[in-house]
C-alpha positions as YAML, in Angstrom:
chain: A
units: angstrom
residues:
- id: 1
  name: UNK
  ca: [-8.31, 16.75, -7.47]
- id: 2
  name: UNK
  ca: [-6.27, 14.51, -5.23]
- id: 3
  name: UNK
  ca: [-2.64, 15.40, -3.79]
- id: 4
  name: UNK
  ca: [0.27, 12.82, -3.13]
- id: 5
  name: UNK
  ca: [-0.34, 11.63, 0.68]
- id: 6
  name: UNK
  ca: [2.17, 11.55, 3.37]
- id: 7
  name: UNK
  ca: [3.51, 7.64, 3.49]
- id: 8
  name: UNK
  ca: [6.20, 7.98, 6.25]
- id: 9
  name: UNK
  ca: [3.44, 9.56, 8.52]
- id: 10
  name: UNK
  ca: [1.12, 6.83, 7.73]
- id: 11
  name: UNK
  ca: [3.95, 4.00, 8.43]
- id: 12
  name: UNK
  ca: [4.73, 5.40, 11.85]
- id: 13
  name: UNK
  ca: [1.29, 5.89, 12.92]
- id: 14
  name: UNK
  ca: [1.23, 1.68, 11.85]
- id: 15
  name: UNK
  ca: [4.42, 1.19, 13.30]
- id: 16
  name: UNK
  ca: [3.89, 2.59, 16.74]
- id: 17
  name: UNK
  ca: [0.36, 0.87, 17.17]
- id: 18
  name: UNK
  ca: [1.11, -2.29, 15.89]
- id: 19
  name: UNK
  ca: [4.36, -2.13, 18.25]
- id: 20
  name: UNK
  ca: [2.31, -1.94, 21.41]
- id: 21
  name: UNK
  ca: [-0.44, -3.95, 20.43]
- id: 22
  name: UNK
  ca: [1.69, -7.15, 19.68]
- id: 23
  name: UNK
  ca: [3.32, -6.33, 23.03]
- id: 24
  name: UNK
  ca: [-0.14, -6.56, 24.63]
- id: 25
  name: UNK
  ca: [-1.14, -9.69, 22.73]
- id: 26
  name: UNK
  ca: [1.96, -11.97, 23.00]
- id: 27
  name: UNK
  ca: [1.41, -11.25, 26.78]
- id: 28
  name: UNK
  ca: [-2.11, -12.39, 27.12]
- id: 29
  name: UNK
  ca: [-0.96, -15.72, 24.75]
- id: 30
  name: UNK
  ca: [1.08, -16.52, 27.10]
- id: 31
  name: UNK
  ca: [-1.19, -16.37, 30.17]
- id: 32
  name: UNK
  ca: [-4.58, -17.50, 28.47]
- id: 33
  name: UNK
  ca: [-3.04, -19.78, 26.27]
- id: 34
  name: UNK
  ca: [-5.17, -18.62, 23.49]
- id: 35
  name: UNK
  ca: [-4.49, -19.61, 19.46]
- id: 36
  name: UNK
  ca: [-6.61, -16.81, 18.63]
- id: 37
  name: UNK
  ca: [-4.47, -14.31, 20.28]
- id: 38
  name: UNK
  ca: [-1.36, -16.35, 19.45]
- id: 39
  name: UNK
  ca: [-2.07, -15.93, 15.90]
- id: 40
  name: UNK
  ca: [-2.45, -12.22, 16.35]
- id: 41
  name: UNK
  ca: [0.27, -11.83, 17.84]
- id: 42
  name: UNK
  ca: [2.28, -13.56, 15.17]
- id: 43
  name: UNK
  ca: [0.46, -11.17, 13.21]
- id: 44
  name: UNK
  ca: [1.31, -7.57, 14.78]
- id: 45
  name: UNK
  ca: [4.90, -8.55, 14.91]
- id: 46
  name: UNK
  ca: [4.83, -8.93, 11.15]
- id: 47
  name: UNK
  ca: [2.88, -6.28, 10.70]
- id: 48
  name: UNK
  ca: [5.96, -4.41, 12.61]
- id: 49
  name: UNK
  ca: [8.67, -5.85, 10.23]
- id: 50
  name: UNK
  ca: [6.70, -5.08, 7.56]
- id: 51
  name: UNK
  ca: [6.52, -1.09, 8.36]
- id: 52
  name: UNK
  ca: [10.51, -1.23, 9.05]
- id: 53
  name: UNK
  ca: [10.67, -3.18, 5.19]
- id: 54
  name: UNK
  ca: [8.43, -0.36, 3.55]
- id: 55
  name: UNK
  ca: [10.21, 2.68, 5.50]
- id: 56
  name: UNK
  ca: [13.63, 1.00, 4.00]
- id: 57
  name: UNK
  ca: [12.17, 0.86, 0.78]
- id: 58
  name: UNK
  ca: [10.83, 4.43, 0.69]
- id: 59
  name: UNK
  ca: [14.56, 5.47, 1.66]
- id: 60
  name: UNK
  ca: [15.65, 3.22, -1.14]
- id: 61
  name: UNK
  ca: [13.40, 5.07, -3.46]
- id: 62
  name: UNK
  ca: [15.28, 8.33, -3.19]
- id: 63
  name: UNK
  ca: [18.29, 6.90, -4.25]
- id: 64
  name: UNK
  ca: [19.85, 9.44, -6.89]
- id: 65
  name: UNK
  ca: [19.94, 8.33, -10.43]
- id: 66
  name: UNK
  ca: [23.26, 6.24, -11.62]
- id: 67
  name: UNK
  ca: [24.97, 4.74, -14.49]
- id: 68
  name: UNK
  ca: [23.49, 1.68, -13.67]
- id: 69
  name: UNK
  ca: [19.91, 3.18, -12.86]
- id: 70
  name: UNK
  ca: [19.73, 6.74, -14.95]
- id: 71
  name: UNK
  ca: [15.79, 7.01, -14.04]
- id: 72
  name: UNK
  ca: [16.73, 6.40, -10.36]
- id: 73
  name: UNK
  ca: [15.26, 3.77, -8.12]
- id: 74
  name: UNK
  ca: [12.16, 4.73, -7.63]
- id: 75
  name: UNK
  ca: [10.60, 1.41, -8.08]
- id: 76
  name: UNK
  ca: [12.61, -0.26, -5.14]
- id: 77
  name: UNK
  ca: [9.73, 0.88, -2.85]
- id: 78
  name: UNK
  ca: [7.43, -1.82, -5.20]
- id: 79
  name: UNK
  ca: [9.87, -4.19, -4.58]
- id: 80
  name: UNK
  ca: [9.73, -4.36, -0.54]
- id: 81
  name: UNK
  ca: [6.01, -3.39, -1.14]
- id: 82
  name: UNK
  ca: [5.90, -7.37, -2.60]
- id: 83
  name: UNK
  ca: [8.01, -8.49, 0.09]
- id: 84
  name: UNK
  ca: [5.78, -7.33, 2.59]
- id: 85
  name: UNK
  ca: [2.53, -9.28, 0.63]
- id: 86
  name: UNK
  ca: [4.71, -12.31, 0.93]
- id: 87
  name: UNK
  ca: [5.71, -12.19, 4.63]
- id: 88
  name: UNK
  ca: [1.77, -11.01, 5.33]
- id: 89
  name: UNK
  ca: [0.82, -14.45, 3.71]
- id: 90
  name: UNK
  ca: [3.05, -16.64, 4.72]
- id: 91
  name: UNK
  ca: [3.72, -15.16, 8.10]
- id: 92
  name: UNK
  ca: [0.80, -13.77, 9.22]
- id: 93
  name: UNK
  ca: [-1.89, -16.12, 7.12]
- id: 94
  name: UNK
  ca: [-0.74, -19.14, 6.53]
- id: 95
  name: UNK
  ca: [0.75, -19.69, 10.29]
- id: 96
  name: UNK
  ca: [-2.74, -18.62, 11.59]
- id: 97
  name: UNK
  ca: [-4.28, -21.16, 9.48]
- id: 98
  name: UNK
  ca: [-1.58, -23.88, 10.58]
- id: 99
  name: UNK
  ca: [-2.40, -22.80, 14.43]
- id: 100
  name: UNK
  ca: [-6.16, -23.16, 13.84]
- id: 101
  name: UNK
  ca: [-5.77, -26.16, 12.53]
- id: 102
  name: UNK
  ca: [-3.51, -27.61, 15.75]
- id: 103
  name: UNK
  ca: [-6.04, -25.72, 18.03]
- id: 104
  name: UNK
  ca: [-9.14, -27.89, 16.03]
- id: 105
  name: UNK
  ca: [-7.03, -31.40, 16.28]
- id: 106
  name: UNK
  ca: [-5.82, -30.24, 19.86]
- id: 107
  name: UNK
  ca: [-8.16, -28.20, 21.79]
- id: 108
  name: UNK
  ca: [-7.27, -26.18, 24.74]
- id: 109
  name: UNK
  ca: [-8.98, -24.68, 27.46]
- id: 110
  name: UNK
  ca: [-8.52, -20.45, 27.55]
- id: 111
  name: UNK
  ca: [-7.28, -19.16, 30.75]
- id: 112
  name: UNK
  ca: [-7.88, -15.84, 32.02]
- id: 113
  name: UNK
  ca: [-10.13, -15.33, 29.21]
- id: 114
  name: UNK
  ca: [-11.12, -12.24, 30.34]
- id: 115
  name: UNK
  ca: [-7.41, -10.96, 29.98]
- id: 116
  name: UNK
  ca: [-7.26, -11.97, 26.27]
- id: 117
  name: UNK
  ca: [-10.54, -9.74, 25.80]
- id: 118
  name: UNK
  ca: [-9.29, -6.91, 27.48]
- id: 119
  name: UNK
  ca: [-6.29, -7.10, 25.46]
- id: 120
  name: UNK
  ca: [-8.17, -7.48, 22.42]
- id: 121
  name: UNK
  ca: [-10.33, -4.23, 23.42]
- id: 122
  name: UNK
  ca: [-7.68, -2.51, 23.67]
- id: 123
  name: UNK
  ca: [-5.94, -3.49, 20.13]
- id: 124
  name: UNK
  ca: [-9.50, -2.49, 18.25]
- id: 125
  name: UNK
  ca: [-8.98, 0.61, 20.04]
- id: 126
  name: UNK
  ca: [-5.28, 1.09, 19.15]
- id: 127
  name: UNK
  ca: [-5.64, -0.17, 15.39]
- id: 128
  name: UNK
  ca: [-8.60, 2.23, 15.09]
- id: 129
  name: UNK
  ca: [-6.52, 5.12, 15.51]
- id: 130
  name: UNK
  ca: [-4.38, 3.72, 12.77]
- id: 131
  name: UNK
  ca: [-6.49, 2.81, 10.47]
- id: 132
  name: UNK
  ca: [-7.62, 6.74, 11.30]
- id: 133
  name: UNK
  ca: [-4.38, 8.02, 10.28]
- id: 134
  name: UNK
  ca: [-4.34, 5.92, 7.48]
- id: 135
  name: UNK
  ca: [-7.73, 6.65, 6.26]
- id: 136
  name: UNK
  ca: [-7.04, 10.33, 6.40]
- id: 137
  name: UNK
  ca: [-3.79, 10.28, 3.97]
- id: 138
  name: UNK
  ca: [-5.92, 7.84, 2.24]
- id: 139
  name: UNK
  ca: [-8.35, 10.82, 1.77]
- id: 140
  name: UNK
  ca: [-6.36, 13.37, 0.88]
- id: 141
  name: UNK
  ca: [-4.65, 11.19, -2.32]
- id: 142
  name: UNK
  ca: [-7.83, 9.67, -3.36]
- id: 143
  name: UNK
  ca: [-9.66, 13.05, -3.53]
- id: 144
  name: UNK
  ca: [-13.54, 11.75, -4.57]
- id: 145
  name: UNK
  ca: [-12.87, 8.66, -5.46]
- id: 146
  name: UNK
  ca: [-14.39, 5.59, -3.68]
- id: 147
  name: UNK
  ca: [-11.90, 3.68, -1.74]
- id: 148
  name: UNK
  ca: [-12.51, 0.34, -4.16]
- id: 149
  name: UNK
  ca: [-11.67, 2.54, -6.91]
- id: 150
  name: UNK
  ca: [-8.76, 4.39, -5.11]
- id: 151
  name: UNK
  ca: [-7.31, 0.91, -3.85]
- id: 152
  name: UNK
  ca: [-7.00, -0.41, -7.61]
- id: 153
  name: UNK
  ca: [-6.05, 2.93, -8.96]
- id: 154
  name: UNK
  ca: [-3.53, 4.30, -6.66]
- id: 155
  name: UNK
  ca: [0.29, 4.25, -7.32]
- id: 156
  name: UNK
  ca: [1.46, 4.41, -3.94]
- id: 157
  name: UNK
  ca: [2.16, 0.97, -3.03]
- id: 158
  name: UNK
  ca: [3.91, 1.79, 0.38]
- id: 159
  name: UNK
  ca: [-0.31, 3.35, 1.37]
- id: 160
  name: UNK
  ca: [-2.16, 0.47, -0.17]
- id: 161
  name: UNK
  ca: [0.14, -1.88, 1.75]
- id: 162
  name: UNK
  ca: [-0.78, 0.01, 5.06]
- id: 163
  name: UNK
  ca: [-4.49, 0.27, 4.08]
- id: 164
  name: UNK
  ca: [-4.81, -3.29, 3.28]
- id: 165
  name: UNK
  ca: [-2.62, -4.20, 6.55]
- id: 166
  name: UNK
  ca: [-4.50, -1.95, 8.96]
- id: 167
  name: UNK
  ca: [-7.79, -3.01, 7.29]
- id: 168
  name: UNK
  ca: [-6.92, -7.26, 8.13]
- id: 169
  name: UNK
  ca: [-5.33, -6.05, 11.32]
- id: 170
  name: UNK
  ca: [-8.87, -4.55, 12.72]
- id: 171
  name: UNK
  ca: [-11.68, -6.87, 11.32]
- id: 172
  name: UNK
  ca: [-8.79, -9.67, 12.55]
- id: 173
  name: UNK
  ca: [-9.11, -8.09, 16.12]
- id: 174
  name: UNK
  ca: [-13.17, -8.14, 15.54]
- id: 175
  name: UNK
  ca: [-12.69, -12.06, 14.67]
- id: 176
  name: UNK
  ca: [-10.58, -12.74, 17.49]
- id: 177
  name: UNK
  ca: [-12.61, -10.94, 19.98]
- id: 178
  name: UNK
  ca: [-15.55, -12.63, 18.78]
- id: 179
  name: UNK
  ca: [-14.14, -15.80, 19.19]
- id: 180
  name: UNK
  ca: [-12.59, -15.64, 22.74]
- id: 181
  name: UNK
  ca: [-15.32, -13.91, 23.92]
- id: 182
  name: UNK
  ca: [-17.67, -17.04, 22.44]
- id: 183
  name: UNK
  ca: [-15.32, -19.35, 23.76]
- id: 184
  name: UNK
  ca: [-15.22, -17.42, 27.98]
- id: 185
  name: UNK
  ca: [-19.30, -17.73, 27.26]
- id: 186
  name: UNK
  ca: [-19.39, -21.23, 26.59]
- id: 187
  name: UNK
  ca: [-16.26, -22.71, 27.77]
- id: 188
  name: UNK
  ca: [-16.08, -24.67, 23.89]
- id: 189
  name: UNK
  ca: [-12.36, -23.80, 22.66]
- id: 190
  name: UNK
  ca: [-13.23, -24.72, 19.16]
- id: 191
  name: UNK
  ca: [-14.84, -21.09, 18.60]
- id: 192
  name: UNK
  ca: [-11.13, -19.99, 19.56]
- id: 193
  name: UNK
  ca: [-9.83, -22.06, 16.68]
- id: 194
  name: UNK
  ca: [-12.16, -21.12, 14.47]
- id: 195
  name: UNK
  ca: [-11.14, -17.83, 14.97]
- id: 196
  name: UNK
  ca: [-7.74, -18.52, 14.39]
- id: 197
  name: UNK
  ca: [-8.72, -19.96, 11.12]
- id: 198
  name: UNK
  ca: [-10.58, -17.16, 10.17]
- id: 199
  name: UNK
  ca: [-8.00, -14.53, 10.82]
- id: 200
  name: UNK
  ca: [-5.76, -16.45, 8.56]
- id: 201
  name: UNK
  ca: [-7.84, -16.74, 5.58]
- id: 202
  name: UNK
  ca: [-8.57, -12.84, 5.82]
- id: 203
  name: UNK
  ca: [-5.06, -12.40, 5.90]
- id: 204
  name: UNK
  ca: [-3.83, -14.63, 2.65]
- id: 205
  name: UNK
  ca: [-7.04, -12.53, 1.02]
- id: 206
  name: UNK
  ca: [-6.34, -9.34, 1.80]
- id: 207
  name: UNK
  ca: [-2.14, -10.27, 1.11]
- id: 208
  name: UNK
  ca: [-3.15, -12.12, -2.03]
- id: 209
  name: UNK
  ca: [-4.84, -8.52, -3.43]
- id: 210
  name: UNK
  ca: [-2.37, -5.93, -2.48]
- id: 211
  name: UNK
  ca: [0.10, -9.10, -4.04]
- id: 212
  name: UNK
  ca: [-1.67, -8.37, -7.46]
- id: 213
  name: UNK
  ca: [-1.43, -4.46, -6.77]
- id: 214
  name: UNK
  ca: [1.68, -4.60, -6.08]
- id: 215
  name: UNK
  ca: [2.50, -6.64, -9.07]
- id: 216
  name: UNK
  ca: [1.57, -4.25, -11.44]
- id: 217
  name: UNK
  ca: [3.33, -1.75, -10.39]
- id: 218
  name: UNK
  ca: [6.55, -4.05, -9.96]
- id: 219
  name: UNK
  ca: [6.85, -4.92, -13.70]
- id: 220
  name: UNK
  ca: [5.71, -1.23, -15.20]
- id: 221
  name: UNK
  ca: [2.28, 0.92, -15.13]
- id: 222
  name: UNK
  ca: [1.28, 4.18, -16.14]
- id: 223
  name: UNK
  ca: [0.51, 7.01, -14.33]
- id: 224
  name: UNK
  ca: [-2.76, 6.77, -13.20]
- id: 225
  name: UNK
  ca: [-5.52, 7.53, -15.02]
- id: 226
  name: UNK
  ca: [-6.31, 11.20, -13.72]
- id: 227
  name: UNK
  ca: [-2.70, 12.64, -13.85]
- id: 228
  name: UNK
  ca: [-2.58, 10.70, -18.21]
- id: 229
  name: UNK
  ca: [-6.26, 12.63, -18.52]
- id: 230
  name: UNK
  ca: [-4.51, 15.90, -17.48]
- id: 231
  name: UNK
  ca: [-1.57, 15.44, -19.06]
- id: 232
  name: UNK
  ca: [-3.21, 14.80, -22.58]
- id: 233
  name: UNK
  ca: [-5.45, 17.40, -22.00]
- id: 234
  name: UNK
  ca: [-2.49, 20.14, -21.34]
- id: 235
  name: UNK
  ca: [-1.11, 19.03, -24.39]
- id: 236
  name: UNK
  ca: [-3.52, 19.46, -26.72]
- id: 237
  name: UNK
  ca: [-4.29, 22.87, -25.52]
- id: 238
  name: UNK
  ca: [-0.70, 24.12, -25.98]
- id: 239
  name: UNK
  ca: [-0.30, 26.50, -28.85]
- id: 240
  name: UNK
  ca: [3.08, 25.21, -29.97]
- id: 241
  name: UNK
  ca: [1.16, 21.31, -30.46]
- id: 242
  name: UNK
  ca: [-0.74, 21.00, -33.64]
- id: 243
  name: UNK
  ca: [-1.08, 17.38, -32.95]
- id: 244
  name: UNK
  ca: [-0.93, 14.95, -30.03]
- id: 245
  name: UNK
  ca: [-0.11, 11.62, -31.75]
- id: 246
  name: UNK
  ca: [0.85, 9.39, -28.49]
- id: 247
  name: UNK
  ca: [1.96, 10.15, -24.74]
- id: 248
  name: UNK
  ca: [3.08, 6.82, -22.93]
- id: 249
  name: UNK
  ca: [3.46, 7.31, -19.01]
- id: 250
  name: UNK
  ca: [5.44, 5.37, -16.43]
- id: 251
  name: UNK
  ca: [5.10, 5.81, -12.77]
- id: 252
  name: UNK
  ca: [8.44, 4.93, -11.27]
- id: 253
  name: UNK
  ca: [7.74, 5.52, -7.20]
- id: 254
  name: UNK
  ca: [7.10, 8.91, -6.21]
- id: 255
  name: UNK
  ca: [7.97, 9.69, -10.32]
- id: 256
  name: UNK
  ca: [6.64, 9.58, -13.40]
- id: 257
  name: UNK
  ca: [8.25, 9.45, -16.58]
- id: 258
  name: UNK
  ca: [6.36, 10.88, -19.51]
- id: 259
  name: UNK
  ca: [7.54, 10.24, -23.40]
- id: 260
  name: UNK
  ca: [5.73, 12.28, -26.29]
- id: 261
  name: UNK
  ca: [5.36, 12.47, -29.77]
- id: 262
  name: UNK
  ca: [3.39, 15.02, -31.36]
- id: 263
  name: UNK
  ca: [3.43, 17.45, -34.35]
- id: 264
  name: UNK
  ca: [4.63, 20.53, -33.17]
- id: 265
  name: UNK
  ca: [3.25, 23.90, -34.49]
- id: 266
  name: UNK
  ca: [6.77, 26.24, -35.01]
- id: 267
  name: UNK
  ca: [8.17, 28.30, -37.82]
- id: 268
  name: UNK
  ca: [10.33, 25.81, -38.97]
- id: 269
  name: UNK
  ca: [13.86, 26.68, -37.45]
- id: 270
  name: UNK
  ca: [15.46, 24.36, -35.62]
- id: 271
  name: UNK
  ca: [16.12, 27.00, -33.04]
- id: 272
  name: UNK
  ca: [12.47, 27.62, -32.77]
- id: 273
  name: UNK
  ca: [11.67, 23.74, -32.47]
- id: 274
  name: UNK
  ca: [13.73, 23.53, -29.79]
- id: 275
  name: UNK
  ca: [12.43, 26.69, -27.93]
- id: 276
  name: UNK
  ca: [8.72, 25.56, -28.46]
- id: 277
  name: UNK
  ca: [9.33, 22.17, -26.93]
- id: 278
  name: UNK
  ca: [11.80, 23.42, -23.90]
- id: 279
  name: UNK
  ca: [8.69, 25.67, -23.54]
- id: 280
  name: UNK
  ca: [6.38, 22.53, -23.34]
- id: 281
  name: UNK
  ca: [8.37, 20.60, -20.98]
- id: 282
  name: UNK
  ca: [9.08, 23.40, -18.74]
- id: 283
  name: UNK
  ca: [5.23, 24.55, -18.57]
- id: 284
  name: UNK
  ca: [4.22, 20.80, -17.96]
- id: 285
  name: UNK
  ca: [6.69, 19.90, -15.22]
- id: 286
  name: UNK
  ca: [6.03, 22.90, -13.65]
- id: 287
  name: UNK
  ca: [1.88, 21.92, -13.37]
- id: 288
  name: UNK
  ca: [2.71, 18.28, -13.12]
- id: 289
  name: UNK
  ca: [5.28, 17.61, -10.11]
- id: 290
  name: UNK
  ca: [5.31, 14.08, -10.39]
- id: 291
  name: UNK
  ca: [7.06, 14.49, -14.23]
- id: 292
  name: UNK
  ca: [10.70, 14.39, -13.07]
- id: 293
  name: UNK
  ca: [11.86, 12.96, -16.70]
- id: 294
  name: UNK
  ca: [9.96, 13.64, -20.03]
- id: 295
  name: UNK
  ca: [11.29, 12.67, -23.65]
- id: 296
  name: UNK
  ca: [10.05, 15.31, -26.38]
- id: 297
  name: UNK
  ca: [9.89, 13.57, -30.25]
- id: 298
  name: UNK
  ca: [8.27, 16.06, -32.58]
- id: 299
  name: UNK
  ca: [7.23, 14.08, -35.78]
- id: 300
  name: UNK
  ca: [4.87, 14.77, -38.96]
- id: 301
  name: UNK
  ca: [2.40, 11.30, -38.08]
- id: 302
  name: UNK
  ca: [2.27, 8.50, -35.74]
...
């Protein structure tokens, strides 16, 4: 059984490595005059941005229900979740892709090459231990599920945007140090380039699927498919249910919003209809903490 995963903690743990690893890399840019690390650097900033976007859209997400948004706004953390699959394209892939493609028309020798793979050590080391904090929220939601299935599965955008992220980040720090490294060994900059270029196609890939994620969730999805399993399940076994006719989920953020219809089993008061399904909803919020808001209809068929 997998529990909800702690988000903020994962963000920070992003944030603060990301922080001083673009501080390292825009550094060793400058003095090596490297595209590859150029490009990551580019690319740690916006990771940065991106972890302030998705903290300011899990704060968003909190906001107390309104007039103008009675089920809350839970789903403004999907929003900025986008966002942040936008800026990671355009941003981080596509300007890699434009500087690998400068660096291939106009080649430059490295300098201090040795500096940029240093630098680069030290950023696999640093995005390792994020990733590490990732992974182990990532654990603890997706219980024994594989990580494929987890990644299309899971209905916290805010963690698959800091998977996917820390996930480009590191094998884009493998590609870069593979790169300069090629380049310090043979003195050919074009392995730097292609480097460049590579890091940018990972990037639009890996943006492109947490994009189509994202976008799911953006426009309206169900719980996922455990917690509906559950759900029906706890229904059908009530006492005051003779008949489950249709349950229809919707995971708004951190909520979920379940509607029912069913044939209830009651003596035929209206006081004890009432009773049975207060009863119901009670019982079921109470095992399901995600349910914040859940719409009884008792009816005779479908």
């Amino acid at each position: 059984m997998s529990t909800q995963a702690d988000s903020v903690k994962t963000i920070f743990y992003a944030l603060g490595a990301n922080f001083a690893i673009f501080l390292a890399k825009a550094g060793a840019a400058v003095v090596t005059g490297s595209g590859a690390m150029f490009a990551e650097a580019v690319h740690s900033l916006a990771d940065c941005a991106n972890q302030v976007l998705l903290l300011l859209g899990i704060r968003s997400a909190k906001r107390a229900p309104s007039e103008e948004h009675p089920l809350g706004e839970g789903k403004a953390i999907y929003f900025w979740s986008f966002l942040v699959a936008l800026l990671l394209f355009s941003v981080g892939g596509a300007f890699s892709i434009w500087e690998g493609l400068h660096k291939l028309s106009h080649p430059e020798p490295l300098r201090w090459p040795w500096l940029a793979i240093g630098v680069l050590a030290f950023g696999v080391v640093a995005e390792s231990l994020s990733m590490w904090g990732c992974l182990r929220e990532v654990n603890k939601a997706r219980g024994d599920k594989s990580l494929w299935r987890w990644f299309r599965e899971s209905r916290q955008s805010e963690l698959i945007v800091v998977f996917g992220e820390d996930f480009a980040a590191l094998c884009g720090l493998v590609f870069a140090l593979i790169a300069v490294s090629l380049t310090a060994a043979t003195g050919n900059p074009l392995y730097d380039a292609g480097g460049t270029l590579a890091i940018g196609v990972l990037l639009v890939l890996v943006a492109i699927f947490i994009a189509i994620e994202v976008k799911a969730l953006l426009i309206g999805q169900s719980a996922d498919p455990e917690l509906r399993r559950d759900l029906k399940a706890f229904l059908a076994g009530r006492s005051e249910i003779a008949q489950v006719f249709r349950v229809v989920t919707l995971q708004l953020g951190p909520d979920v919003m379940v509607a029912v219809k069913v044939r209830m089993q009651c003596d035929g008061s209206a006081d004890g209809l009432v009773a049975a399904i207060n009863a119901v909803e009670r019982d079921m919020k109470a095992r399901f903490g995600q349910i914040r808001w859940s719409f009884f209809e008792p009816d005779i068929a479908d």
